[in-house]
C-alpha positions as CSV (number, residue, x, y, z in Angstrom):
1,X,87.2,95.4,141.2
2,X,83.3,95.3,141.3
3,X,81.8,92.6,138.8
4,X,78.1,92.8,137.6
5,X,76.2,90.0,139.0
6,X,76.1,87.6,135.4
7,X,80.0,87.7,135.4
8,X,80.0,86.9,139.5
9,X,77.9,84.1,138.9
10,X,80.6,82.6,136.4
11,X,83.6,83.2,138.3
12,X,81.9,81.6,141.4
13,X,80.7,78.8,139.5
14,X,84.9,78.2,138.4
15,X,86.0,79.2,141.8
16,X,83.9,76.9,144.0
17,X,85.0,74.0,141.7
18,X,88.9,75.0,142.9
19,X,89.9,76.4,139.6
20,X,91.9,80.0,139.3
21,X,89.5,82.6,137.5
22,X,91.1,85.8,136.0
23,X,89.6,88.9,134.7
24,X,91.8,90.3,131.8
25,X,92.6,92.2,128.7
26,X,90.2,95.4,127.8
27,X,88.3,95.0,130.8
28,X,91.3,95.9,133.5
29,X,92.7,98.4,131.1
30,X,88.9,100.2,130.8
31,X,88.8,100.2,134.7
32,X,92.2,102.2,135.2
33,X,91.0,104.5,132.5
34,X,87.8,105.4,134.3
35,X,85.7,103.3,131.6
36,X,82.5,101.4,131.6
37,X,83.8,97.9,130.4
38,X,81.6,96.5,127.4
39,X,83.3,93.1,126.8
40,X,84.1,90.6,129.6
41,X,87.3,88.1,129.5
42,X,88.0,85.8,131.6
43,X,90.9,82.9,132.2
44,X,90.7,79.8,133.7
45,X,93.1,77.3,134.5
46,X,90.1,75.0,134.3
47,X,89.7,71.9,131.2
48,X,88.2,73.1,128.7
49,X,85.4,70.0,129.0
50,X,84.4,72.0,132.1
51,X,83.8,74.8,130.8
52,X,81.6,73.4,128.2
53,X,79.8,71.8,131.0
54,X,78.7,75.4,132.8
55,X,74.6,75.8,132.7
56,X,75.1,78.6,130.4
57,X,74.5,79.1,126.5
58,X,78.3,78.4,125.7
59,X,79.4,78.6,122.2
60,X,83.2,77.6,121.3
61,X,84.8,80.3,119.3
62,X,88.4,79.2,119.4
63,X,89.9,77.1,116.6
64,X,93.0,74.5,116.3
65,X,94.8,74.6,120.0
66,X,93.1,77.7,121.3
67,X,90.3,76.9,123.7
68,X,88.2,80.0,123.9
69,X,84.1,80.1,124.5
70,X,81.8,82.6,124.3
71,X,78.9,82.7,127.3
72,X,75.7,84.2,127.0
73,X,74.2,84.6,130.6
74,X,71.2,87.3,130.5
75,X,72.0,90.1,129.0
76,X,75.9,89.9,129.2
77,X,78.4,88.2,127.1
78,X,82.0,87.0,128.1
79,X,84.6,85.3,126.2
80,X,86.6,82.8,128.6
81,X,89.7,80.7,128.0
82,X,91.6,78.3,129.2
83,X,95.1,79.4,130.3
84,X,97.7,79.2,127.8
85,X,101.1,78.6,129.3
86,X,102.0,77.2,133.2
87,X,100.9,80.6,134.9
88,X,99.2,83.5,134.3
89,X,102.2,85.5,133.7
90,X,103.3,83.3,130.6
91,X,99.7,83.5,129.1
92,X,99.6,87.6,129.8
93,X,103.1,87.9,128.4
94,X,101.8,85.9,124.8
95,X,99.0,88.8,124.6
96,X,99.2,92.0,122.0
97,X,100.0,94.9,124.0
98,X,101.3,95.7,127.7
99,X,98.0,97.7,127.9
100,X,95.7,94.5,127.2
101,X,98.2,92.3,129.3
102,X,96.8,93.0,132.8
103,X,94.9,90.5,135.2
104,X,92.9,91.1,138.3
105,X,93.1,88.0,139.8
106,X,89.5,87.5,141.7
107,X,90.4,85.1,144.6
108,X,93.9,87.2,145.7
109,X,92.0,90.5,144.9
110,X,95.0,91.7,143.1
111,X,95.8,92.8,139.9
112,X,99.2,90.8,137.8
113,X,101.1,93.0,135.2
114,X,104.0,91.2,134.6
115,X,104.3,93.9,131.2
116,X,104.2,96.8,132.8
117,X,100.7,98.1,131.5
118,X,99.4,99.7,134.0
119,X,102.8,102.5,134.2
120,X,101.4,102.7,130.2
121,X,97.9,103.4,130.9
122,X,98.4,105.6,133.8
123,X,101.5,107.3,133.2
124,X,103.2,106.9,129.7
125,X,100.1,106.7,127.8
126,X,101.6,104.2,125.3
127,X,100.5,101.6,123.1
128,X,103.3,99.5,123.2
129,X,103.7,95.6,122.4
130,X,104.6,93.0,124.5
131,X,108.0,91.9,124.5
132,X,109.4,91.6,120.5
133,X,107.0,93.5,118.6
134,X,108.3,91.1,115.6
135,X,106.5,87.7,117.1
136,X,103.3,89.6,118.2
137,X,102.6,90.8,114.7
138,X,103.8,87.3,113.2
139,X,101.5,85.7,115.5
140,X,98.5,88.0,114.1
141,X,99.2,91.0,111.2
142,X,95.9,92.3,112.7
143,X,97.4,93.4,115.8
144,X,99.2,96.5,114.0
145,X,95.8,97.7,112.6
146,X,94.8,97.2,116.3
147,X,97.8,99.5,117.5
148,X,96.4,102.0,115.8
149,X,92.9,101.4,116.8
150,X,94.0,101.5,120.3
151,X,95.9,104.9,119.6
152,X,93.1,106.8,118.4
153,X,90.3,106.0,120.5
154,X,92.4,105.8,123.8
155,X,94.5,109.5,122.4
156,X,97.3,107.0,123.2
157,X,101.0,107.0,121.3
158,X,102.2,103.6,119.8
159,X,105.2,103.1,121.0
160,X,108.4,103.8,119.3
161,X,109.7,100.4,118.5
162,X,106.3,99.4,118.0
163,X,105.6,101.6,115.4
164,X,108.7,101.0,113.3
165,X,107.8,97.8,113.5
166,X,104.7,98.1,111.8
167,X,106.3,100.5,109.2
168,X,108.3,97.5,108.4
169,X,106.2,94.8,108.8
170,X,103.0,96.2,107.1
171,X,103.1,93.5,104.3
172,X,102.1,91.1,106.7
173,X,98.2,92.8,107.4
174,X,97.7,90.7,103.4
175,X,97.2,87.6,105.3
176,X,94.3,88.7,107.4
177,X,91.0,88.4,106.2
178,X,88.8,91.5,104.9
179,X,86.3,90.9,107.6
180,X,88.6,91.3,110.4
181,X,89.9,94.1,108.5
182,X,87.0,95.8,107.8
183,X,86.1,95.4,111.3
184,X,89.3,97.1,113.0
185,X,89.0,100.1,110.3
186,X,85.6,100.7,111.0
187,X,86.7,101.5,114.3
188,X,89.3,103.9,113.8
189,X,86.5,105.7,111.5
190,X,84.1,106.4,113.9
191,X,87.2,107.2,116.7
192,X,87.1,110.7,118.0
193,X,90.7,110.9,116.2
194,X,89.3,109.4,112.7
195,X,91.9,112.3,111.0
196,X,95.1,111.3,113.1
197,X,94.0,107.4,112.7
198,X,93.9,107.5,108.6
199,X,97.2,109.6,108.5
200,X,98.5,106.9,110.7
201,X,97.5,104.0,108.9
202,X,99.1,106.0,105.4
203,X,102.6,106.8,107.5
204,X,102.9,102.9,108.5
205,X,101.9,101.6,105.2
206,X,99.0,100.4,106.4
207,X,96.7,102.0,104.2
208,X,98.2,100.4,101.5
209,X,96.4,96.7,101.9
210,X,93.2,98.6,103.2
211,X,92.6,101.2,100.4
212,X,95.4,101.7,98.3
213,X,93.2,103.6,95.8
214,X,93.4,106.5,98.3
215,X,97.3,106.9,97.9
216,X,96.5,107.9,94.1
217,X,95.2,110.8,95.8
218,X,98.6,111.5,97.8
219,X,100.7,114.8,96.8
220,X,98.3,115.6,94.1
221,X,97.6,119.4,94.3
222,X,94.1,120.8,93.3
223,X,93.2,124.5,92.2
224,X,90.6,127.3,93.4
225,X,90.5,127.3,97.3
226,X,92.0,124.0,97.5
227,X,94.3,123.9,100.3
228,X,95.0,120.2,100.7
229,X,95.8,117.8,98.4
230,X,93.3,114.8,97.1
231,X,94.4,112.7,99.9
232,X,94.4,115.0,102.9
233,X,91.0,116.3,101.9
234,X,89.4,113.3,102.0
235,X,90.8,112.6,105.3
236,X,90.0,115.9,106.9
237,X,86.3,115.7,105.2
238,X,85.7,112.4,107.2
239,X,87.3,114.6,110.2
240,X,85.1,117.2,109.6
241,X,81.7,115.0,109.4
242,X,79.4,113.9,112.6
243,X,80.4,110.2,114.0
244,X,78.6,108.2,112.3
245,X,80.3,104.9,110.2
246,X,78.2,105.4,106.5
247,X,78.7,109.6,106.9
248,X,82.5,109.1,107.4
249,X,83.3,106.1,104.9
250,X,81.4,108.5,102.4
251,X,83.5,111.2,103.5
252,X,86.7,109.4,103.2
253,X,86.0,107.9,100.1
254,X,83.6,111.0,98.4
255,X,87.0,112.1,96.3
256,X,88.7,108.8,95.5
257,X,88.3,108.9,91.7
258,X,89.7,112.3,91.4
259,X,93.1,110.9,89.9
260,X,91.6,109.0,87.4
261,X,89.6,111.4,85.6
262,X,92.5,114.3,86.2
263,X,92.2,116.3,83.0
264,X,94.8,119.0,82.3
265,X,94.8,121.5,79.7
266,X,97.1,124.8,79.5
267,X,97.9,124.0,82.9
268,X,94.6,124.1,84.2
269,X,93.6,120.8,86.0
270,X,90.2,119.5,86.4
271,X,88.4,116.3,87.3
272,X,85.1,115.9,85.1
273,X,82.7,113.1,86.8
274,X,84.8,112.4,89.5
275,X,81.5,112.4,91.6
276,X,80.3,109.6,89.7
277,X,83.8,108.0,89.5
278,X,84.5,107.9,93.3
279,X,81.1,106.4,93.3
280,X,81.8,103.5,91.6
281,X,85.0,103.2,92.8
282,X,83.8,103.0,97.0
283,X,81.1,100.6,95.8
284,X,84.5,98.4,94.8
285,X,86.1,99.3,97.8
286,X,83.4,98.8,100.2
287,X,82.7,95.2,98.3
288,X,86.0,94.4,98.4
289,X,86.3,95.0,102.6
290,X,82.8,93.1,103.1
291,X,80.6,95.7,104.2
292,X,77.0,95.3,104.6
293,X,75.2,96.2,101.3
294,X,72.7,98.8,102.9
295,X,76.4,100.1,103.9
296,X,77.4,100.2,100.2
297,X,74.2,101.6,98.4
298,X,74.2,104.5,100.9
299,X,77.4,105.7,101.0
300,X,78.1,105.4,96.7
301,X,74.6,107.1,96.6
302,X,76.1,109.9,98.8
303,X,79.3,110.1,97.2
304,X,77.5,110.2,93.6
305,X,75.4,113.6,94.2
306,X,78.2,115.3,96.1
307,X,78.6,117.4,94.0
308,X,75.1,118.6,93.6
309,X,75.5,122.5,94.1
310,X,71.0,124.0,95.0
311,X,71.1,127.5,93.2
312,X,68.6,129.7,94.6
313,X,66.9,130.2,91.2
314,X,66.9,126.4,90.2
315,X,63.6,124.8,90.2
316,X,61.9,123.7,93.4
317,X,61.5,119.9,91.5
318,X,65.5,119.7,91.1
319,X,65.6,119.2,95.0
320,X,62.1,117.9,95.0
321,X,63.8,114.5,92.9
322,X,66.7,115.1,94.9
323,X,64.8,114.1,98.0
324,X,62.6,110.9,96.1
325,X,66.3,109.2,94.9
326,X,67.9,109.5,98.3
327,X,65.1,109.5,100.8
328,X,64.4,111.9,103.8
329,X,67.6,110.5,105.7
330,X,69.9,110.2,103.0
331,X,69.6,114.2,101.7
332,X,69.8,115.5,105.0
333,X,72.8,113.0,105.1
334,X,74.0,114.7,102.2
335,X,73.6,117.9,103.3
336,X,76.2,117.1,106.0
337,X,78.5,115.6,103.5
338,X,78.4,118.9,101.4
339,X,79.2,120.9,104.6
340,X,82.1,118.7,105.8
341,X,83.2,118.9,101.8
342,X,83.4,123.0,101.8
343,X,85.3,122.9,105.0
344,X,87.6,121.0,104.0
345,X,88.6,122.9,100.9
346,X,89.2,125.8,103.2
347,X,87.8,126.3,107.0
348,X,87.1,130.0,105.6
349,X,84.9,128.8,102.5
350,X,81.5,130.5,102.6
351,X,78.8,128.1,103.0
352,X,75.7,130.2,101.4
353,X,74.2,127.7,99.0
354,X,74.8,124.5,101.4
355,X,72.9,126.9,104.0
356,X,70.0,127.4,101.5
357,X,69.8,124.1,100.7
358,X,69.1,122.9,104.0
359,X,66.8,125.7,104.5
360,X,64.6,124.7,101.1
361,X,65.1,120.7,101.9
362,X,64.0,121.0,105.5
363,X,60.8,123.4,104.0
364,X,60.1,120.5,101.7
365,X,60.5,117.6,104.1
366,X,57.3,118.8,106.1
367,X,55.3,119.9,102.8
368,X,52.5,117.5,102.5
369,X,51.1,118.7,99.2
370,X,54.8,117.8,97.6
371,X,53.6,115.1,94.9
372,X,56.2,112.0,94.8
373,X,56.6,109.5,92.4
374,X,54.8,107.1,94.1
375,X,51.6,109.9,94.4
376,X,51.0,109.4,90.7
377,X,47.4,108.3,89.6
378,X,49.4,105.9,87.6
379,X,52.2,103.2,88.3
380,X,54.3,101.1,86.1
381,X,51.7,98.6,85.0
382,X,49.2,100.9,83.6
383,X,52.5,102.1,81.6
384,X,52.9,98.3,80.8
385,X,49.1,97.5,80.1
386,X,48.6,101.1,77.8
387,X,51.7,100.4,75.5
388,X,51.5,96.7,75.9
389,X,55.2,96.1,76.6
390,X,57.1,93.9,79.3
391,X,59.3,95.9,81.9
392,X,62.7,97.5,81.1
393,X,63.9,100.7,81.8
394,X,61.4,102.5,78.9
395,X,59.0,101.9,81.9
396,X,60.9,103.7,84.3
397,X,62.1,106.5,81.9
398,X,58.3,107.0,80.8
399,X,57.2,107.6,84.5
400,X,60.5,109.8,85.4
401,X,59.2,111.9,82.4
402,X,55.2,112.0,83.5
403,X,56.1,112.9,87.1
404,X,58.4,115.3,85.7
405,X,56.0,117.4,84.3
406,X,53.1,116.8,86.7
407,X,55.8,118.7,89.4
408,X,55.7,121.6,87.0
409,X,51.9,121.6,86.9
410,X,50.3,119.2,90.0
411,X,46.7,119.9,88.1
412,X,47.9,117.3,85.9
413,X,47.7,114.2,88.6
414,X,44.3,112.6,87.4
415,X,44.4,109.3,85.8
416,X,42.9,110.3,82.2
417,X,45.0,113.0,81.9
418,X,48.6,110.6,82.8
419,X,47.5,107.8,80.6
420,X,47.5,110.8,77.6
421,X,51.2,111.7,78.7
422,X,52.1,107.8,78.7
423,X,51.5,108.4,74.9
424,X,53.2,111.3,74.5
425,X,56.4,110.4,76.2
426,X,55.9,107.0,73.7
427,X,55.5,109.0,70.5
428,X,58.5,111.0,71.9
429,X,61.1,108.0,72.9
430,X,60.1,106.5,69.2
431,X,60.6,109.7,67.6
């Protein structure tokens, strides 16, 4: 196995102080799949007192009994740790999956699979756990949101036994930590095999610790060209959207309040504000799982003008304040929510207004003569200063309503003639 020169300077450091060093886990699996490795483990049969002592940044990550260190040499990172166990069999037999249970031993040049992993990556293509299935996922419930991580970015099976495992042990994944949650699911969403990964993670039970509010969604039919139900058409618009973590957890999540604004009558179902419902409801979500909150604002932002529908004889300013609440990103990002959307209703759907959209957006983007809110001859404090009030959202309204009309008529964006609409959108708000 060829090691870049920053992990070859560890592992000679270990070895010339007559200690066994082992490479292991993702790395060796990565290798016999063809794959750059991007994270570096190592094993040592060293004290962990030496390892602490190496001329490296080290930073101990490991908590209670686990001695585990994170070393920063250049520009690459490794995590090592002290063997667990008498050998490196028993430590590779205490790890998650056959697949991840692999060891190239550096000094023998020779690689240890005492799990059989290397049959599963080259032959059986299996995600399958070491030993009893039932103590790896007591150990750590993370492990079975891992299985399927590991399934859908590797277009790997879990395992029989495994999987019915996880079915039944899928209470457990309650005593991890959102972080670590969050972290794992992300993963699986920006996975080649997002679709198969969320269907996976609803047939295990999974989903059901993660975001149960999605489940509302499962075997509840919708009308029109609906094909799918509210569940499957979430998770086939997240399949449908470009790889990218805020477009697909928008995707995903774009159609979670459509149960709780159902509205039947005479048999006719409908879902009024479930655009702004599912909004509120991922910015709980997202909360809940500890995403970043750039994360959160863009994806509810997304999810609450999905169902903005561009007519070709609405007003250029409709898109115009489209594009000033969203920002140049964010509506092109919308764009490609609204595509992924139609397609998921039905693969056949015609996409003419979506199409038009883009078209007018795209025309507007490079229109320098387009007058924004911030182009006004006036801002907020000459509102403030004329009416002689503090701020509060009469402030903001009053603007909205000046920049409003100045898109209808742009001759109106000189400073005397503003400060005369300040009044007039006054004398209107007081009535």
């Amino acid at each position: 196995m060829k090691l870049p020169d920053n992990i070859n300077k560890i592992c000679d450091i270990i070895y010339r102080n007559n200690f066994k060093v082992y490479i292991v886990g993702g790395v060796v699996r990565d290798m016999y799949l063809n794959k750059e490795p991007k994270d570096w483990d190592i094993i040592t049969d060293s004290p962990a007192e030496f390892i602490e002592m190496l001329p490296y940044k080290v930073i101990k990550t490991g908590k209670d009994i686990f001695d585990t260190y994170k070393i920063v040499i250049g520009d690459t990172f490794c995590d090592i740790s002290v063997l667990k166990g008498d050998n490196i069999e028993q430590d590779l037999l205490k790890r998650d999956f056959t697949i991840n249970a692999i060891a190239y031993d550096i000094d023998e040049d020779k690689y240890i699979d005492p799990a059989g992993g290397i049959e599963d990556i080259q032959y059986n293509k299996l995600i399958k756990a070491v030993n009893n299935p039932e103590k790896r996922f007591e150990e750590d419930p993370l492990r079975m949101l891992r299985a399927i991580r590991l399934s859908v970015e590797l277009d790997f099976t879990i395992e029989e036994n495994t999987y019915e495992t996880i079915c039944e042990m899928a209470y457990l994944l309650e005593k991890s930590s959102n972080e670590r949650i969050r972290d794992e699911f992300s993963k699986i969403m920006v996975s080649q095999y997002v679709e198969k990964g969320v269907f996976l993670l609803k047939n295990t039970g999974l989903l059901n610790y993660i975001i149960p509010e999605l489940l509302e969604g499962d075997g509840m039919p919708q009308r029109g060209d609906h094909l799918y139900d509210v569940l499957e058409h979430n998770i086939k618009t997240a399949a449908y959207i470009r790889n990218n973590l805020n477009l697909r957890l928008a995707a995903l999540l774009h159609d979670v309040g459509k149960p709780r604004t159902l509205v039947e009558v005479e048999g006719v179902r409908s879902f009024p504000a479930h655009d702004k419902k599912s909004a509120e409801m991922a910015e709980e979500i997202l909360k809940r799982l500890r995403y970043p909150k750039e994360t959160i604002i863009e994806v509810s932002a997304l999810i609450g003008y999905h169902l903005f529908i561009y007519k070709p004889w609405a007003p250029k300013k409709q898109l115009i304040k489209l594009i000033a609440h969203l920002g140049d990103t964010g509506v092109m990002r919308l764009i490609e929510l609204l595509y992924a959307d139609r397609r998921a209703i039905n693969p056949n759907m015609r996409l003419d207004y979506v199409d038009m959209m883009k078209e007018k957006v795209e025309k507007l983007l490079h229109d320098k003569s387009v007058i924004g809110i911030s182009d006004l001859k006036i801002e907020g404090n000459d509102i403030k200063e004329y009416l002689n009030i503090k701020s509060g959202p009469k402030v903001g309204e009053i603007l909205e309503d000046i920049w409003d009309e100045v898109l209808e008529d742009p001759t109106l964006n000189k400073r005397d003639k503003l400060i005369m609409l300040i009044k007039k959108y006054n004398d209107i708000q007081e009535g």
